[in-house]
DSSP file (Angstrom, degrees, kcal/mol; ACC not computed):
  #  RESIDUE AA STRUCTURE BP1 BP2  ACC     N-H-->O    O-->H-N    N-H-->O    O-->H-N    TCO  KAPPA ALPHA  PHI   PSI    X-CA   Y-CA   Z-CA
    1    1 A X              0   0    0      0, 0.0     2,-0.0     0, 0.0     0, 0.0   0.000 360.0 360.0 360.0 130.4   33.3   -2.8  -39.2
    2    2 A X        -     0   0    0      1,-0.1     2,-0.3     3,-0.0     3,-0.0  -0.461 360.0-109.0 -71.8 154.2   30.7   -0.4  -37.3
    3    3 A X        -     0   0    0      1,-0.1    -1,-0.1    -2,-0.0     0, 0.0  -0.473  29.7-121.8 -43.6 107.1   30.4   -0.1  -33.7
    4    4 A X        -     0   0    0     -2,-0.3     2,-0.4     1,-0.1    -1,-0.1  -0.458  34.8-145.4 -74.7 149.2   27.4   -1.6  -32.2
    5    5 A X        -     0   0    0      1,-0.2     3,-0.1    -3,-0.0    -1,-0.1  -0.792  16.1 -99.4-107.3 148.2   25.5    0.8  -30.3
    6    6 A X        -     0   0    0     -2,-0.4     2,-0.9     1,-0.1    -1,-0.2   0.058  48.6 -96.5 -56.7-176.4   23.7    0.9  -27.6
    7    7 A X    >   -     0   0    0      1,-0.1     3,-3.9    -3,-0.1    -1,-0.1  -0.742  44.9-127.0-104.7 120.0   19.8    0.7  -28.0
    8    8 A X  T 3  S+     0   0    0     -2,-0.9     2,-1.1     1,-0.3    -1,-0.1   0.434  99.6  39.5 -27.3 -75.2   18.8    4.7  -27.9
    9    9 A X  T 3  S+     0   0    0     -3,-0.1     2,-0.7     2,-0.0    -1,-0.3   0.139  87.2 105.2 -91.5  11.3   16.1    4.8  -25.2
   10   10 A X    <   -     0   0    0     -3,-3.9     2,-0.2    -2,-1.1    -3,-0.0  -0.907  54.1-174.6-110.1 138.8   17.8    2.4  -23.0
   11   11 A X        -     0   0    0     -2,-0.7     2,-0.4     0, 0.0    -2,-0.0  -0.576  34.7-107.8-126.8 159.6   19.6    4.7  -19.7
   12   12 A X        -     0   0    0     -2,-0.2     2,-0.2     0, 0.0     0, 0.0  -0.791  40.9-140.0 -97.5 152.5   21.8    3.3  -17.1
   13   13 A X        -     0   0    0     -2,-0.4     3,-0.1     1,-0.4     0, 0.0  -0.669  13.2-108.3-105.7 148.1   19.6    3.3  -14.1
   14   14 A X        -     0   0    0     -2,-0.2    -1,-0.4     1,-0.2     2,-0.3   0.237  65.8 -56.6 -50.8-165.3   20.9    4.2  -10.2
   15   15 A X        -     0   0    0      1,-0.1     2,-0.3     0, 0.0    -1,-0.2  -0.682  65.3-104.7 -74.7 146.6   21.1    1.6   -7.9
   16   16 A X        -     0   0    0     -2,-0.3     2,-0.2    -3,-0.1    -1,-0.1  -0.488  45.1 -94.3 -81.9 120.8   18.1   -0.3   -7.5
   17   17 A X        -     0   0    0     -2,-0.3     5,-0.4     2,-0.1    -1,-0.1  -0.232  35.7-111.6 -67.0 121.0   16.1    0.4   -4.1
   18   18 A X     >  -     0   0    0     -2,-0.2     4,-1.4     3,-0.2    -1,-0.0   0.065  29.8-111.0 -34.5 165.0   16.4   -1.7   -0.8
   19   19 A X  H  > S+     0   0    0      2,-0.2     4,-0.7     1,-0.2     5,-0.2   0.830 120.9  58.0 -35.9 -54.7   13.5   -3.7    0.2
   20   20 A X  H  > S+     0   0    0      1,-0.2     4,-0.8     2,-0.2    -1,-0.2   0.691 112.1  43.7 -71.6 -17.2   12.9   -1.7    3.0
   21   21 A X  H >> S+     0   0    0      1,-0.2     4,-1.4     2,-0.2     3,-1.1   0.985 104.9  55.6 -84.1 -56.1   12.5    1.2    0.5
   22   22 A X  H 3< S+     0   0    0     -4,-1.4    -2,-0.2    -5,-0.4    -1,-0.2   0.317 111.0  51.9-102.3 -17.8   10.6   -0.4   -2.1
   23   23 A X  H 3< S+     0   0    0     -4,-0.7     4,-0.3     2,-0.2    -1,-0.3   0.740 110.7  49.3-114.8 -45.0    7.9   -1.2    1.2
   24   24 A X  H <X S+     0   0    0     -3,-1.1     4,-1.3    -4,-0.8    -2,-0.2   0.571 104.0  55.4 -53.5 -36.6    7.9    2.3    2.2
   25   25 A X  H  X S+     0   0    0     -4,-1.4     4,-0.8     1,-0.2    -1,-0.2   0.669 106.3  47.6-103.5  14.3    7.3    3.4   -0.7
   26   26 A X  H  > S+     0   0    0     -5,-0.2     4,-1.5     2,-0.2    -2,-0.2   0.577 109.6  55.1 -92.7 -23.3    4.0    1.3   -1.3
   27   27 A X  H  > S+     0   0    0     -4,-0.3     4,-2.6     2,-0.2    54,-0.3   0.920 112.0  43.3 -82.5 -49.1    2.8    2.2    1.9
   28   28 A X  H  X S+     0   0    0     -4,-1.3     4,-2.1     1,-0.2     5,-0.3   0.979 116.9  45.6 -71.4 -47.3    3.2    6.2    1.0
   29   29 A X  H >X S+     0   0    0     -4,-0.8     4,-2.5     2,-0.3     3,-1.1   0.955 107.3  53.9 -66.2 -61.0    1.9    5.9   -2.3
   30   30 A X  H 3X>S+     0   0    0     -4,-1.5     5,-1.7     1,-0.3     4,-0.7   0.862 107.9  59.7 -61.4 -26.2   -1.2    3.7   -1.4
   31   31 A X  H 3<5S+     0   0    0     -4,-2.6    -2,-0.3     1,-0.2    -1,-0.3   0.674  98.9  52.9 -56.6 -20.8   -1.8    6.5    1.0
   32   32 A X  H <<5S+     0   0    0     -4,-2.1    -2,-0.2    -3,-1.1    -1,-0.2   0.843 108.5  48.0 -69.4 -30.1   -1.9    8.9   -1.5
   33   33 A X  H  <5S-     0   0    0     -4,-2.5    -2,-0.2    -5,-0.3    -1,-0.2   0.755 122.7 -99.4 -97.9 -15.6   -4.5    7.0   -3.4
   34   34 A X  T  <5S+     0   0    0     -4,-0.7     2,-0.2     1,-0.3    -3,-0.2   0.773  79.5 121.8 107.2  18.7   -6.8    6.4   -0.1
   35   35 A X      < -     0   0    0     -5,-1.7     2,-0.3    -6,-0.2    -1,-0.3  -0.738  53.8-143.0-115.9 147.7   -5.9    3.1    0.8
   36   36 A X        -     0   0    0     -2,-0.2     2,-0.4    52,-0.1    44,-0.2  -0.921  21.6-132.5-100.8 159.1   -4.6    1.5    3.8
   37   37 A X  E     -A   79   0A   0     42,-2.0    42,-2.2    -2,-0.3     2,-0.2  -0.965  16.0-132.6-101.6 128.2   -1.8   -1.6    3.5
   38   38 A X  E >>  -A   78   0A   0     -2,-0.4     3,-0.8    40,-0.2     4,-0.7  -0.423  15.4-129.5 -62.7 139.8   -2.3   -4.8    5.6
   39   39 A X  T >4 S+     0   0    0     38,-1.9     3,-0.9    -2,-0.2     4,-0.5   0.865 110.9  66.2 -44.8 -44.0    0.8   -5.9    7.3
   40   40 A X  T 3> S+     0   0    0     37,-0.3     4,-0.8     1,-0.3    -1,-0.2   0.704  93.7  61.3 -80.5 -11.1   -0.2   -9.4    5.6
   41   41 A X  H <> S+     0   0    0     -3,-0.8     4,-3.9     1,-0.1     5,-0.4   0.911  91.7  68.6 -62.7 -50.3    0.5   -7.8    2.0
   42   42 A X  H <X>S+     0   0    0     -3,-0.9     4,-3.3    -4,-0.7     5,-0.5   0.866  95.6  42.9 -14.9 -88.1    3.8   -7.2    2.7
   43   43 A X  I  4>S+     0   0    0     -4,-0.5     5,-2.3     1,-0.2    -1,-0.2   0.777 120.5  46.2 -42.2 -38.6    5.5  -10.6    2.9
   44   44 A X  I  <5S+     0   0    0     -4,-0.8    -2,-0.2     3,-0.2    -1,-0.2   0.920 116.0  44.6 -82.5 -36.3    3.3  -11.8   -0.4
   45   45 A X  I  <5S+     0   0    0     -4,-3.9    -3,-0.2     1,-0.2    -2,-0.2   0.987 125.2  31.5 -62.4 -69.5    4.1   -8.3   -2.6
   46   46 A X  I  <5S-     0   0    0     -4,-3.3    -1,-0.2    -5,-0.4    -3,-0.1   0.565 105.7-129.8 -93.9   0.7    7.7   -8.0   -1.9
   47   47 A X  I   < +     0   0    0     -5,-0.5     2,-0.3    -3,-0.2    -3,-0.2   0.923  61.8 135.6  43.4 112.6    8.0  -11.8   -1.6
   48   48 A X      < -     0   0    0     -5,-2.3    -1,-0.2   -29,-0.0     5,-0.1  -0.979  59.9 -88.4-164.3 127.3   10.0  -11.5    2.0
   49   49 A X     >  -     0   0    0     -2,-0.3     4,-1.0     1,-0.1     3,-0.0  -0.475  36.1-104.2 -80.0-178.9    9.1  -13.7    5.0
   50   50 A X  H  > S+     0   0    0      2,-0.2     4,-1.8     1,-0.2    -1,-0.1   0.710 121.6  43.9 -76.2 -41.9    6.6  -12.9    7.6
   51   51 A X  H  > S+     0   0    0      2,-0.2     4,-2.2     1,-0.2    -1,-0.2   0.987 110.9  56.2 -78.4 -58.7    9.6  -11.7   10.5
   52   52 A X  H >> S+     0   0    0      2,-0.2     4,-1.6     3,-0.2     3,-1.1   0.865 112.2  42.3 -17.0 -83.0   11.5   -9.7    7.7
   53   53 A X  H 3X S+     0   0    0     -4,-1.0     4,-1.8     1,-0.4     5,-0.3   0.867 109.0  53.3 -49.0 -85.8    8.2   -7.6    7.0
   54   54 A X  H 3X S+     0   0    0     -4,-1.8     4,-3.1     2,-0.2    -1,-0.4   0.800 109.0  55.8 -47.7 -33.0    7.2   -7.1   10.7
   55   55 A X  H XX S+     0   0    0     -4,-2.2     4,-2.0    -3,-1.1     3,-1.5   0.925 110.9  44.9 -64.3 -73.5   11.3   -5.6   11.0
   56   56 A X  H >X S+     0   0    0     -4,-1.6     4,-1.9     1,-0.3     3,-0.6   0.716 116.6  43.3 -37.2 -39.4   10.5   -3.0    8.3
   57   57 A X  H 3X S+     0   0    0     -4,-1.8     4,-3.0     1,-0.3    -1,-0.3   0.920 113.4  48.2 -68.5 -41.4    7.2   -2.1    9.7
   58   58 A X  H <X S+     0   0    0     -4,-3.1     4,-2.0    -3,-1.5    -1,-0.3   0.819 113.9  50.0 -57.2 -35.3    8.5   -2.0   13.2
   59   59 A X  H <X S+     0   0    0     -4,-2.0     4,-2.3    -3,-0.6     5,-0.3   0.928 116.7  43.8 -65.7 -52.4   11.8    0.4   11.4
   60   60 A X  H >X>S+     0   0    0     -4,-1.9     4,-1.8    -5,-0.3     5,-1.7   0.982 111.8  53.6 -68.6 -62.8    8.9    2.8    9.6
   61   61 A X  H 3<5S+     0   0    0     -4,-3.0    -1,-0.3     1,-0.3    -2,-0.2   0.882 110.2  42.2 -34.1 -62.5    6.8    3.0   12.7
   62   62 A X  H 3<5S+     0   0    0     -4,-2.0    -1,-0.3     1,-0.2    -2,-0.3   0.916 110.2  59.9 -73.4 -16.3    9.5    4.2   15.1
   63   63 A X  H <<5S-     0   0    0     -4,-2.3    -2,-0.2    -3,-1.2    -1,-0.2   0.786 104.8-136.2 -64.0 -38.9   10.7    6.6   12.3
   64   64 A X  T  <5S+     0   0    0     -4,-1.8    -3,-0.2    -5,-0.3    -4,-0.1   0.666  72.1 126.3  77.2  27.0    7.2    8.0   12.6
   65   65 A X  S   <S+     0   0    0     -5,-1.7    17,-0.5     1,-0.1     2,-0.3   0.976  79.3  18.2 -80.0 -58.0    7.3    7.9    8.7
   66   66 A X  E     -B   81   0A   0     -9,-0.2     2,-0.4    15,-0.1    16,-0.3  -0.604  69.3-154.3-101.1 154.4    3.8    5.6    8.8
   67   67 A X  E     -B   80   0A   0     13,-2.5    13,-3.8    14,-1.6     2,-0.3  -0.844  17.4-142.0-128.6 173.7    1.4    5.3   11.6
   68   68 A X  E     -B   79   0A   0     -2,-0.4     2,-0.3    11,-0.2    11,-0.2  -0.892  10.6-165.2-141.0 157.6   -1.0    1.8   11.8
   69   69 A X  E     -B   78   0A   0      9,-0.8     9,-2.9    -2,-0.3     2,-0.1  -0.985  27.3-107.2-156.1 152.4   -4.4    1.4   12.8
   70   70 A X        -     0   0    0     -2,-0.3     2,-0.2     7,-0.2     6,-0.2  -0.416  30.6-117.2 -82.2 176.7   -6.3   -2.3   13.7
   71   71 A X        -     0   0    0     -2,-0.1     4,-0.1     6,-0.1    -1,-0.1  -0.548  29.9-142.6-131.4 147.8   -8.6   -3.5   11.3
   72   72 A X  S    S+     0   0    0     -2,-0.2    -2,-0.0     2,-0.1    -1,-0.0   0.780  95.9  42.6 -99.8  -7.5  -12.2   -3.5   13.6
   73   73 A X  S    S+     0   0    0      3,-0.1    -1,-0.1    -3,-0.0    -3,-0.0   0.777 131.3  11.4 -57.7 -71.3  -13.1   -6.2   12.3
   74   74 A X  S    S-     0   0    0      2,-0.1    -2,-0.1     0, 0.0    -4,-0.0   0.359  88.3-135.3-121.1  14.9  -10.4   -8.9   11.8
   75   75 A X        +     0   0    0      1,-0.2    -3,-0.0    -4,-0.1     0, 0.0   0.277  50.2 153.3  95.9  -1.9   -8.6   -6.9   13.9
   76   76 A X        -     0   0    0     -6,-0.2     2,-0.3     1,-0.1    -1,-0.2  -0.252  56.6 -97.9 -68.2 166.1   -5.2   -7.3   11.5
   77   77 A X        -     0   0    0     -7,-0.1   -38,-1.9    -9,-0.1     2,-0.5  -0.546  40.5-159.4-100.0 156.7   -2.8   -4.2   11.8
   78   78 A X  E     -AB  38  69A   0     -9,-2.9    -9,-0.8    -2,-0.3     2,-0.3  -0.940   4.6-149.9-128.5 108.5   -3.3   -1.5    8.7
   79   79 A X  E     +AB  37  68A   0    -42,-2.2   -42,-2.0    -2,-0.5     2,-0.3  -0.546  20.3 166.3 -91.4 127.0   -0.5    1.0    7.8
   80   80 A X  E     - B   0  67A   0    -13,-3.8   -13,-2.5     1,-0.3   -52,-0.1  -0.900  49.2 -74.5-148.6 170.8   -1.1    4.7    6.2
   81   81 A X  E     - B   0  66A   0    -54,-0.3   -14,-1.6    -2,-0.3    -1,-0.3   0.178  67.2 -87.8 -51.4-163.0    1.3    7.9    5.7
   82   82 A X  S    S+     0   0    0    -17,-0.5     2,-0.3   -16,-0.3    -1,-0.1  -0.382 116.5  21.6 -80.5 150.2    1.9    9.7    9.2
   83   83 A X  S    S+     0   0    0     -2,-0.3     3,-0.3     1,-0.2     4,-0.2   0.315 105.2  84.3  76.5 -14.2   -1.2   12.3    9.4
   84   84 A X     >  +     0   0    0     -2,-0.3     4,-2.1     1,-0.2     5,-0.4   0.346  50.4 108.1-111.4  20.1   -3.3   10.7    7.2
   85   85 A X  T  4 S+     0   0    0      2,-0.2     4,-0.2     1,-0.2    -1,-0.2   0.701  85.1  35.5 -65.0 -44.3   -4.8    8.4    9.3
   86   86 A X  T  > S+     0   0    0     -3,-0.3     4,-1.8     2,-0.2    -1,-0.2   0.662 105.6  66.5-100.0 -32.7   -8.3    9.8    9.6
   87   87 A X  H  > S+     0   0    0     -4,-0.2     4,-1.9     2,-0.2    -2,-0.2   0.778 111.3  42.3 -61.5 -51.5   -8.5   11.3    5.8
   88   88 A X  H  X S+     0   0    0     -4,-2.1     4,-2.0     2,-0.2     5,-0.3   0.801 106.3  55.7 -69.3 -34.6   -8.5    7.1    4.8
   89   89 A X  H  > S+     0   0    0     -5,-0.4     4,-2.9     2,-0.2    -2,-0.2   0.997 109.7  49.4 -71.4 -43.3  -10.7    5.8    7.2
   90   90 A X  H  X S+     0   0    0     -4,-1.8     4,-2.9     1,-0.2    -2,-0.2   0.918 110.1  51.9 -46.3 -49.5  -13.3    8.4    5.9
   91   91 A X  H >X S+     0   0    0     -4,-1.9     4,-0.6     2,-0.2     3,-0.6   0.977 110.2  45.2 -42.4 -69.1  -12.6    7.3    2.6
   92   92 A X  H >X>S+     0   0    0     -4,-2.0     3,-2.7     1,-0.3     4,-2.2   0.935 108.6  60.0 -18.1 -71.4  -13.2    3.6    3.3
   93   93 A X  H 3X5S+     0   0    0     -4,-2.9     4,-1.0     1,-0.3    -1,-0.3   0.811 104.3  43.0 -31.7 -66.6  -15.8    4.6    4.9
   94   94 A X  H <<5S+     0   0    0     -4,-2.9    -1,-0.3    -3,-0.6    -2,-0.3   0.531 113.7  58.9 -51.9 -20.3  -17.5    6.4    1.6
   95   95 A X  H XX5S+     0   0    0     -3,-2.7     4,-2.7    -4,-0.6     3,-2.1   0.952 100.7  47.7 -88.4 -68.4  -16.6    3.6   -0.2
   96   96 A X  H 3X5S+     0   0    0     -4,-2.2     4,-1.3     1,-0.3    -2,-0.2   0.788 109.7  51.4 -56.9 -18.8  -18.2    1.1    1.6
   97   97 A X  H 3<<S+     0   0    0     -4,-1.0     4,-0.4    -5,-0.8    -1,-0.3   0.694 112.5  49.0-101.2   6.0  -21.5    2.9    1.7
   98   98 A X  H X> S+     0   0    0     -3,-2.1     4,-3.3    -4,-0.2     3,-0.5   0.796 106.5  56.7 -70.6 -53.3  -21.4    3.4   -2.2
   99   99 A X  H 3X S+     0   0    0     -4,-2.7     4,-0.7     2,-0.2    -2,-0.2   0.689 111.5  36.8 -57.8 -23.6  -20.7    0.2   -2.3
  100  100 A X  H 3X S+     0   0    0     -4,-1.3     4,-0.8    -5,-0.2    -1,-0.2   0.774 113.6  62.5 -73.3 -35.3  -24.1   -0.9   -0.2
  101  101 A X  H <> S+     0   0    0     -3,-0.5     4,-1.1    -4,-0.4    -2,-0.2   0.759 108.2  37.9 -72.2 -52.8  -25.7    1.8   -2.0
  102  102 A X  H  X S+     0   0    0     -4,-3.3     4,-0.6     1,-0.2    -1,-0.2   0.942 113.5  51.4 -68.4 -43.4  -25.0    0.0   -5.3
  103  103 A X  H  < S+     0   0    0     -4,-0.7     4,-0.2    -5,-0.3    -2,-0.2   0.580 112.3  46.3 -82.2  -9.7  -25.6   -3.3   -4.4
  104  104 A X  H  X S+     0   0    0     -4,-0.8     4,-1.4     2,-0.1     5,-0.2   0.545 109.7  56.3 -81.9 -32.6  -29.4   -2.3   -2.7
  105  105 A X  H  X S+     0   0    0     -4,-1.1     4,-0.9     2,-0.2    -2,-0.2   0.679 111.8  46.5 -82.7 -19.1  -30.1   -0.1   -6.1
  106  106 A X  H  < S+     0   0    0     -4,-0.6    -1,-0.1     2,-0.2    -3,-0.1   0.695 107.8  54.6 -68.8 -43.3  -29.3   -3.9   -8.0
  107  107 A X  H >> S+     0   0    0     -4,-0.2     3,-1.4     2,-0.2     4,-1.2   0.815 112.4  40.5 -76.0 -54.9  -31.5   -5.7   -5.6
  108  108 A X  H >< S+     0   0    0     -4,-1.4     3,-1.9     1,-0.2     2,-0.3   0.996 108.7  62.5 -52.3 -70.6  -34.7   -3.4   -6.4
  109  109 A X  T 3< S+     0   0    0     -4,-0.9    -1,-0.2     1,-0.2    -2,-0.2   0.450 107.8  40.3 -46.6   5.1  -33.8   -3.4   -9.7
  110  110 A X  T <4        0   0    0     -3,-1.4    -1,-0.2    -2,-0.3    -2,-0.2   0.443 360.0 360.0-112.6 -26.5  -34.3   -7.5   -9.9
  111  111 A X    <<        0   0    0     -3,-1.9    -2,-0.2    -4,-1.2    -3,-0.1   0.744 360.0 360.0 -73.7 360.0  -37.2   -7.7   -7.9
């Protein structure tokens, strides 16, 4: 009788990454793309409670891995690489005034 074999293209994988990794590395990564992450994302993405979430942040933060900035608005706390702090808000920044910029070029175009 043959041997069953595994199925080719399936690899044994490491160990599978802590929470606290898995949080970190959303944070770095959405800083590469230009984004900041809301605290309040946390708990619902990694599915984690609300106290849990605030530990990691608090962990990354003294690490100095991420730095945080308040929202000026609804004033909730917003998390980006170390260093990049000022390089996202500019983005945002361009985004939103494309984004006005689109929605006023929409408005003419209806009237």
């Amino acid at each position: 009788m043959s041997q069953k074999r595994p199925f080719r293209k399936f690899t044994k994988k490491g160990p599978s990454l802590t929470t606290e990794q898995k949080v970190e590395r959303f944070i770095l990564r959405n800083s590469e793309n230009g984004f900041f992450t809301k605290v309040s994302t946390i708990p619902y993405k990694f599915e984690i409670s609300e106290s849990k979430a605030w530990d990691i942040v608090g962990e990354l933060l003294t690490s100095g891995k991420i730095e945080s900035v308040h929202d000026e608005i609804s004033g909730e706390m917003k998390l980006c690489k170390a260093g990049q702090t000022y390089s996202i808000m500019n983005s945002e920044q361009k985004r939103k005034r494309e984004k006005g910029n689109n929605f006023k070029k929409k408005k003419q175009k209806s009237s």
